[in-house]
Structure formats: structure tokens, C-alpha cells
LOFI-676127 format. One record per residue (C-alpha): residue in three letters; x, y, z. Coordinates in nm, 3 decimals. Example, Ala and Ser with C-alpha at 12.3 -4.5 7.8 and 13.67 -1.06 7.14 Angstrom:
<recs>
<type = ALA east = 1.230 north = -0.450 up = 0.780> $
<type = SER east = 1.367 north = -0.106 up = 0.714> $
</recs>
This chain:
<recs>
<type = UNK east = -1.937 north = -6.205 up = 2.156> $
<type = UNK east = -2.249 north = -6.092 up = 2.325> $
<type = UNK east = -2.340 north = -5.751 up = 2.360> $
<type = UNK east = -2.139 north = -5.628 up = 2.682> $
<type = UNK east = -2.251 north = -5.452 up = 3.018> $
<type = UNK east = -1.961 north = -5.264 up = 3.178> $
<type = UNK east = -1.958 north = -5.162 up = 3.563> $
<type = UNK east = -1.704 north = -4.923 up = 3.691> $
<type = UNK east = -1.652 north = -4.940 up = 4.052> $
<type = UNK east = -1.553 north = -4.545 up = 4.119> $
<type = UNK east = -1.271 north = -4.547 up = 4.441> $
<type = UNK east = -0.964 north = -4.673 up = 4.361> $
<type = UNK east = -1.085 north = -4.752 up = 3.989> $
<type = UNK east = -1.198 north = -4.450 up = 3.780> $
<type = UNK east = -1.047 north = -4.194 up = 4.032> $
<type = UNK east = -0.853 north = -4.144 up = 4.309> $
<type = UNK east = -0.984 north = -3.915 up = 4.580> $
<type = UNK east = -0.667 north = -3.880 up = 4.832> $
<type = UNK east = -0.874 north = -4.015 up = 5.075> $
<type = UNK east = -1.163 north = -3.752 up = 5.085> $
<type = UNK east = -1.430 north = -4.029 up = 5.109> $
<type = UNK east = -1.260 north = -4.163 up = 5.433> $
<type = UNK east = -1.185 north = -3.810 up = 5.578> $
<type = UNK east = -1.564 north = -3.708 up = 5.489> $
<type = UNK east = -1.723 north = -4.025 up = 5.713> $
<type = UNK east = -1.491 north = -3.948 up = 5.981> $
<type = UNK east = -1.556 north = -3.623 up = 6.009> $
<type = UNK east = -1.915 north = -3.649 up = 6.031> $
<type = UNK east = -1.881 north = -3.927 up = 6.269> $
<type = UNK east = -1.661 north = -3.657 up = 6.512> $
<type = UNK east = -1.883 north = -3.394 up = 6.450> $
<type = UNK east = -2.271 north = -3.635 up = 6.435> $
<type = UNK east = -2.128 north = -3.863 up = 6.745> $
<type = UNK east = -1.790 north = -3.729 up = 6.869> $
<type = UNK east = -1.556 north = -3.976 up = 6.792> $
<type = UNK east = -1.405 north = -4.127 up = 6.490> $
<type = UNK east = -1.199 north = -4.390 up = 6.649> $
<type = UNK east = -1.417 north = -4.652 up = 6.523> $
<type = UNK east = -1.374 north = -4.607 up = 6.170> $
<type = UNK east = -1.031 north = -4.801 up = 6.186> $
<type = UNK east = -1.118 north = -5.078 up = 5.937> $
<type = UNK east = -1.041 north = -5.093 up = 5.597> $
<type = UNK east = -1.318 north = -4.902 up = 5.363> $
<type = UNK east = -1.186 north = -5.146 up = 5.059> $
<type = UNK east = -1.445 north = -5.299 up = 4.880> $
<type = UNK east = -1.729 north = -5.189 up = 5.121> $
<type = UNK east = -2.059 north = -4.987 up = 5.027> $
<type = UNK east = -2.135 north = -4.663 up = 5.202> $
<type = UNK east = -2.406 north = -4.822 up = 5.386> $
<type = UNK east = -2.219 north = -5.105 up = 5.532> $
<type = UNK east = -1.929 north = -4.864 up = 5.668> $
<type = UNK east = -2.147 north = -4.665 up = 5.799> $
<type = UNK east = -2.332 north = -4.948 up = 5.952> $
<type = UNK east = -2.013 north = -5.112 up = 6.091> $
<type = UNK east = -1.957 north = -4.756 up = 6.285> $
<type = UNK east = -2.257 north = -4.694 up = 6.415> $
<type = UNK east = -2.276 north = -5.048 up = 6.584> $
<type = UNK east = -1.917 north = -4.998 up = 6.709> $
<type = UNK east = -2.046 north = -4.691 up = 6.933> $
<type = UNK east = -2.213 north = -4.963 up = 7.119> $
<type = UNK east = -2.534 north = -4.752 up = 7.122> $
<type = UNK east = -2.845 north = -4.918 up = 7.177> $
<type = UNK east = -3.117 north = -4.888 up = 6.861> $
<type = UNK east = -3.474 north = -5.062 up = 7.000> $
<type = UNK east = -3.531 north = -5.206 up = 6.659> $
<type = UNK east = -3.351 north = -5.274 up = 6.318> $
<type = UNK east = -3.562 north = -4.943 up = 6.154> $
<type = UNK east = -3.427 north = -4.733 up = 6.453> $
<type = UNK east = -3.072 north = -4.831 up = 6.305> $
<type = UNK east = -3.185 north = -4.775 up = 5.979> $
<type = UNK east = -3.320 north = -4.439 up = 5.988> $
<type = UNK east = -2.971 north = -4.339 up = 6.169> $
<type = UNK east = -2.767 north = -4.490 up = 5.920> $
<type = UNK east = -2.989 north = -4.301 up = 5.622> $
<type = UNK east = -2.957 north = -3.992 up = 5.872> $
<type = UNK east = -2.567 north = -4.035 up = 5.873> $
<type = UNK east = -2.568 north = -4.072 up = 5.465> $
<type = UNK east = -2.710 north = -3.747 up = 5.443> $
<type = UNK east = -2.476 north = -3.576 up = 5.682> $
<type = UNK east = -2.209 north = -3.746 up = 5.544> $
<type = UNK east = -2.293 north = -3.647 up = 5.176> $
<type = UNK east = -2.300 north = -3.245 up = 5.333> $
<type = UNK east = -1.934 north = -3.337 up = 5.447> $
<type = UNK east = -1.811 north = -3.503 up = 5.140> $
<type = UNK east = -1.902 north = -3.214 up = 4.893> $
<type = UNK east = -1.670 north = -2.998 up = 5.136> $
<type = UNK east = -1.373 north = -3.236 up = 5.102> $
<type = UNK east = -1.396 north = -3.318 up = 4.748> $
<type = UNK east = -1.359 north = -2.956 up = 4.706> $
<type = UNK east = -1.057 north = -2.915 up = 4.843> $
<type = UNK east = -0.873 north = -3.227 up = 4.704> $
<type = UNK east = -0.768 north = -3.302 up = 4.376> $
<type = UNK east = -0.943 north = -3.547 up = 4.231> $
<type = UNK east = -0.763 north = -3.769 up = 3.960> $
<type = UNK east = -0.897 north = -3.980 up = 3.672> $
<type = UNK east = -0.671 north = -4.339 up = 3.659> $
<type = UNK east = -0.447 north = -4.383 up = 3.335> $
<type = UNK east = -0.677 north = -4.550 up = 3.077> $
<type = UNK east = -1.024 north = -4.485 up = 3.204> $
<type = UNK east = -1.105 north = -4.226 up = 2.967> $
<type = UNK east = -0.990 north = -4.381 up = 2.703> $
<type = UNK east = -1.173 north = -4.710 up = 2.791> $
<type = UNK east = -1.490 north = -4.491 up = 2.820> $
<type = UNK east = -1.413 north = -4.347 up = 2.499> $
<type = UNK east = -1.379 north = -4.682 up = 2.355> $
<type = UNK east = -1.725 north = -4.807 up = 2.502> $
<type = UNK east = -1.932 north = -4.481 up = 2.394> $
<type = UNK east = -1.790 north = -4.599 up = 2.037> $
<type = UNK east = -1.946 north = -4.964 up = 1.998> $
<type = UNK east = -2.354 north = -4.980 up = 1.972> $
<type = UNK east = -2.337 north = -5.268 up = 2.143> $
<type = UNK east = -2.145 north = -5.167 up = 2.490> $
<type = UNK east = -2.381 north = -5.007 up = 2.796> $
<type = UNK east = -2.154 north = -4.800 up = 3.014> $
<type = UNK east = -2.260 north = -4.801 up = 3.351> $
<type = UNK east = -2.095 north = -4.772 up = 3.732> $
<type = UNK east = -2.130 north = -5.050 up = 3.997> $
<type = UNK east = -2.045 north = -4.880 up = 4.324> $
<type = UNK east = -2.033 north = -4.916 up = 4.736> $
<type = UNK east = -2.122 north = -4.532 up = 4.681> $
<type = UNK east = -2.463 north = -4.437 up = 4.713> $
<type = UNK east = -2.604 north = -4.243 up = 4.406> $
<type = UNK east = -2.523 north = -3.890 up = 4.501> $
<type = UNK east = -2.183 north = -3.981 up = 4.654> $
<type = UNK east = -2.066 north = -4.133 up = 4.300> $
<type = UNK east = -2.205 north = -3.765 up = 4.125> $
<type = UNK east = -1.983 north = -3.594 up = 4.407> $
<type = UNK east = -1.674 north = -3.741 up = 4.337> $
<type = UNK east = -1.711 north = -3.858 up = 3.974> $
<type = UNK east = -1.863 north = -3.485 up = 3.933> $
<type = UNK east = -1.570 north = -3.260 up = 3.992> $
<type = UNK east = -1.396 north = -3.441 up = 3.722> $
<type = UNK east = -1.665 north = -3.441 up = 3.483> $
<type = UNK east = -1.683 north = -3.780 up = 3.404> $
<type = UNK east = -2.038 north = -3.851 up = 3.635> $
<type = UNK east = -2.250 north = -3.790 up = 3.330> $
<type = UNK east = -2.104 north = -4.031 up = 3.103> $
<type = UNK east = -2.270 north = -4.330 up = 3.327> $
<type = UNK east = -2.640 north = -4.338 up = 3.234> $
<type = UNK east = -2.687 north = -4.619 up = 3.474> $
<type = UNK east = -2.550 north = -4.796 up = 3.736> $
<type = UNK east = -2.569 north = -5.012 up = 4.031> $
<type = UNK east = -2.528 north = -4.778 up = 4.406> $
<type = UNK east = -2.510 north = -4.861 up = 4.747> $
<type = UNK east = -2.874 north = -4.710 up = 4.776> $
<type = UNK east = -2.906 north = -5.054 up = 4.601> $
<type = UNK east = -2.803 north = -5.239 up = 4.864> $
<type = UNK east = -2.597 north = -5.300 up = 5.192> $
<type = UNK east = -2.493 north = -5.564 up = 4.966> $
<type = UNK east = -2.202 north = -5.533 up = 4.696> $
<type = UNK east = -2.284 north = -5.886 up = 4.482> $
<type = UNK east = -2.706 north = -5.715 up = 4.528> $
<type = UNK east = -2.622 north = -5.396 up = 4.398> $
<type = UNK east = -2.422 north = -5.499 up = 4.116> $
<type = UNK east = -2.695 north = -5.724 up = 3.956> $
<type = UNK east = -2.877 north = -5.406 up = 3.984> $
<type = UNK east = -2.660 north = -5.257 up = 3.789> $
<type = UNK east = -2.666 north = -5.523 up = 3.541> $
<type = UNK east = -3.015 north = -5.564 up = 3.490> $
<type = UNK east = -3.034 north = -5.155 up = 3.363> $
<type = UNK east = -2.763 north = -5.227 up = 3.180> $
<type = UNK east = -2.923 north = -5.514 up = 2.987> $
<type = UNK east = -3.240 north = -5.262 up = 2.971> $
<type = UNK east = -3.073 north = -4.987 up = 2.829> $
<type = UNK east = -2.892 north = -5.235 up = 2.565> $
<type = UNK east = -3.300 north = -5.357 up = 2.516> $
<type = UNK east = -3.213 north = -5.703 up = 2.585> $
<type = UNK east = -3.274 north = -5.972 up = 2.827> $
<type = UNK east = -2.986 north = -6.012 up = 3.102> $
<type = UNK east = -2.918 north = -6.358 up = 3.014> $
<type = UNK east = -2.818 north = -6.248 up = 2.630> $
<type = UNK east = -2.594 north = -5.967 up = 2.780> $
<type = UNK east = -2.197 north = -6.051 up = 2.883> $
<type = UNK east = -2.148 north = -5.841 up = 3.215> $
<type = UNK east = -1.797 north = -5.723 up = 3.288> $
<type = UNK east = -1.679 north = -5.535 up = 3.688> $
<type = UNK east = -1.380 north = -5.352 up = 3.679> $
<type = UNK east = -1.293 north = -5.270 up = 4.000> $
<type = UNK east = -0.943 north = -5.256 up = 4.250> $
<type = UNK east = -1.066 north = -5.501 up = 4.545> $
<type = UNK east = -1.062 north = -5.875 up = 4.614> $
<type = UNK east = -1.446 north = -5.774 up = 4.741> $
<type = UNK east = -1.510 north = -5.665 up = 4.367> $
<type = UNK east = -1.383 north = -5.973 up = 4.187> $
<type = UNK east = -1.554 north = -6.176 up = 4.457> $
<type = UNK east = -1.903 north = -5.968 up = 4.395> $
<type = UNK east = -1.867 north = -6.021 up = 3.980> $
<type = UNK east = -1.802 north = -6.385 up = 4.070> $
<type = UNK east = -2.140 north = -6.367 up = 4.283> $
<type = UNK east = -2.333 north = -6.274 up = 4.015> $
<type = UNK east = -2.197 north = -6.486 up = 3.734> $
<type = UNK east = -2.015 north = -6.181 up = 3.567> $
<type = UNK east = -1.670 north = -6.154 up = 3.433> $
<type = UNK east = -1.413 north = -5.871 up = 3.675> $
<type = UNK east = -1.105 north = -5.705 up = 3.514> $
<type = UNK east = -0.887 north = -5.622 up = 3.810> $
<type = UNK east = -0.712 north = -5.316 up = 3.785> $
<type = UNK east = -0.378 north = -5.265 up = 4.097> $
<type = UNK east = -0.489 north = -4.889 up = 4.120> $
<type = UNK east = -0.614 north = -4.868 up = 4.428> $
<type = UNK east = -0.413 north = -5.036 up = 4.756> $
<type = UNK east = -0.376 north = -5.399 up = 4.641> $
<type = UNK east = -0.113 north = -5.485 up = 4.426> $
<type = UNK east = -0.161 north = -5.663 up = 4.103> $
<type = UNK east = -0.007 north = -5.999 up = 4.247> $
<type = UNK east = -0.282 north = -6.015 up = 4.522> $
<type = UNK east = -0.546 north = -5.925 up = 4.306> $
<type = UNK east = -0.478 north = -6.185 up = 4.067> $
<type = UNK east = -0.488 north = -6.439 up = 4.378> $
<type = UNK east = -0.840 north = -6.410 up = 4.392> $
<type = UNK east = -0.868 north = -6.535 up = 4.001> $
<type = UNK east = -1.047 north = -6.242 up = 3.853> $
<type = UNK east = -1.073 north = -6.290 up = 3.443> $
<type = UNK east = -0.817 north = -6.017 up = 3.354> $
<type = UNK east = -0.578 north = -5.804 up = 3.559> $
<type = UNK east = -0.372 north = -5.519 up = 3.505> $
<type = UNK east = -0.167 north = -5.219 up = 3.621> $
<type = UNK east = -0.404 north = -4.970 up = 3.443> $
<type = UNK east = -0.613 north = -5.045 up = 3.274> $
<type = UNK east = -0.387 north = -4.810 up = 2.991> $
<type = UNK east = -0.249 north = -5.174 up = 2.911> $
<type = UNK east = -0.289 north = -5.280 up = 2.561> $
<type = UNK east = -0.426 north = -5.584 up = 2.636> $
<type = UNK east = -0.701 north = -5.428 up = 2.854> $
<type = UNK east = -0.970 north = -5.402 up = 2.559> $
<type = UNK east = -0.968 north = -5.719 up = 2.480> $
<type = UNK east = -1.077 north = -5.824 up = 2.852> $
<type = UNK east = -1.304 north = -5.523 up = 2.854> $
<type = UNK east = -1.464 north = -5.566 up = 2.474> $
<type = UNK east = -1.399 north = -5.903 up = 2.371> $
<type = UNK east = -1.225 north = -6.037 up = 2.068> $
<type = UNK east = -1.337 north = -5.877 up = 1.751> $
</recs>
């Protein structure tokens, strides 16, 4: 088996916020632009960027050029981030049955590099991974600073991971756990492997419609390692 990149998605996955990411990008949509009527669509699956990119265009405001959008939409991160550190204050945070142990298991072998691919940017994955004290144990990861772009982002997550293993990407088995049909279809992007885990709002029989490797409840299932670690 070849030496083995693993990339945690963080909503849904490691932890579940109770919603504090959603209520944090709708409140600083009321409070930055008055309304948060157009965040209606399901966050599943997206990065940060591209919900917040979907909203602003849904005000129907007019940007002269694609940088005037973009310095709004960094603007809006920012704000948002302010907003989020209130919320995940007041909500308890909880780690999904299994994750610690898998993270246990991964710190163990010399051969595993444990890393996060999120929609989150950077500092929004500290925020909520943070208050549970699990953000440190990710050296590396692929972030919706990244990219707009889940499949993007990911293979930047993969090629640190290959780099802090010391090896060439091609040698290096990559693995995306995650709890969306957008994650399995982002690991498929990128040629990597996706363990499926029904923590987050699908269900295990819909995930396992989109033909991920592995999928399970929790990933507290027995037979979880072997999708994570491979057959020893």
C-alpha cells in the first residue's frame, strides 16, 4: 500500500457546528447588506468563497469588473470570520464518533500525513476546529483560500501532503473523507479515493449513490480503517 494522504473535510465530517457557520454568513449578510434572504441554498459541499459569491450576485448589485467582486467577496470573508468567532462561542461544538480515534490512528503510522481538505477558508477551519482542540493536529491542508474551487483546493491539499510525507504526489495514495455528494465528486476529480461518512444531512443510502470507495455511518465502524489505512 502506498504511503497515504488523508483530507478531512471539517462541516458535517470532523464536527458538527449546529449550524453556526450558516447563522455567521447570514448574519453578516443582514448586518454588511441588510438582508439575508438570499442565502436560501444549500451550503453542502460548497467553499466559503463560492457561498459567499452566490450571495453577493443574488443582491443583484452591479460590480464594474470581476476584481470589484472580488475585493467584496474577500471584504465579506473578513466580516464574516468577525461573526463566526461570536457564534462558535456560543454553540457547542461536537467532534463526530470515530474522528479522534481515526486521528489517533493516523498520528500512529510514519507513513500517514494528516491533513484537512475544506470549503472553509484557513482561519474559518482554526475557528471551528479550534474550540474543540482538534485544529492543531492538521499540519496541512487544502482551504477555500485555495480556491473557489472544491476538486482545486483539494489537490492543494494533496500536494503538501505528499511534501510533508517527502514524496512525489504520484507515489502517495490520497484518501477525502467528507459527508457530501460534492466531496466524493471532488476526490473523484482529482483521482483520489473518498470515504463517505452519513454525518452530516445526507443519508448513507444517497451517499453511496454517488459511488464513493467506502461509506459509513461514522466513521466509528470497524471496517472504517481499512478504507482509511489500507490492508496491512
Amino acid at each position: 500500500m502506498k504511503p497515504t494522504v488523508l483530507l478531512f473535510d471539517v462541516d458535517g465530517t470532523l464536527v458538527t457546528t449546529c449550524g453556526a457557520g450558516r447563522r455567521a454568513i447570514e448574519r453578516a449578510f443582514e448586518l454588511r447588506h441588510g438582508t439575508k434572504e438570499i442565502l436560501s441554498f444549500s451550503f453542502g459541499g460548497m467553499t466559503d468563497k463560492a457561498i459567499i459569491r452566490t450571495a453577493l450576485l443574488a443582491l443583484g448589485r452591479p460590480y464594474a469588473t470581476e476584481g470589484d467582486l472580488e475585493r467584496e467577496m474577500d471584504e465579506m470573508l473578513s466580516f464574516y470570520l468577525g461573526v463566526l468567532t461570536e457564534e462558535v462561542a456560543r454553540t457547542k461544538i461536537r467532534i463526530h464518533d470515530g474522528m479522534l480515534r481515526a486521528m489517533d490512528m493516523a498520528d500512529a503510522r510514519q507513513d500517514v500525513a494528516l491533513g484537512l481538505g475544506t470549503g472553509n477558508v484557513r482561519k474559518g477551519a482554526e475557528i471551528k476546529l479550534g474550540c474543540v482542540g482538534i485544529y492543531q493536529r492538521f499540519s496541512f491542508g487544502g482551504f477555500g483560500d485555495d480556491s473557489i474551487d472544491r476538486p482545486t483546493l483539494l489537490a492543494a491539499g494533496a500536494r503538501r501532503g505528499a511534501e510533508k510525507l517527502g514524496l512525489p504526489l504520484e507515489n502517495c495514495r490520497i484518501v477525502v473523507i467528507g459527508d457530501t455528494p460534492k466531496d466524493i465528486s471532488a476526490a473523484k476529480a482529482i483521482g483520489a479515493e473518498s470515504v463517505a461518512v452519513a454525518t452530516g444531512m445526507h443519508g448513507i443510502a444517497e451517499l453511496e449513490q454517488c459511488d464513493p470507495t467506502a461509506a459509513f455511518a461514522n466513521l466509528a465502524d470497524p471496517r472504517a480503517e481499512v478504507a482509511l489505512f489500507g490492508r496491512t
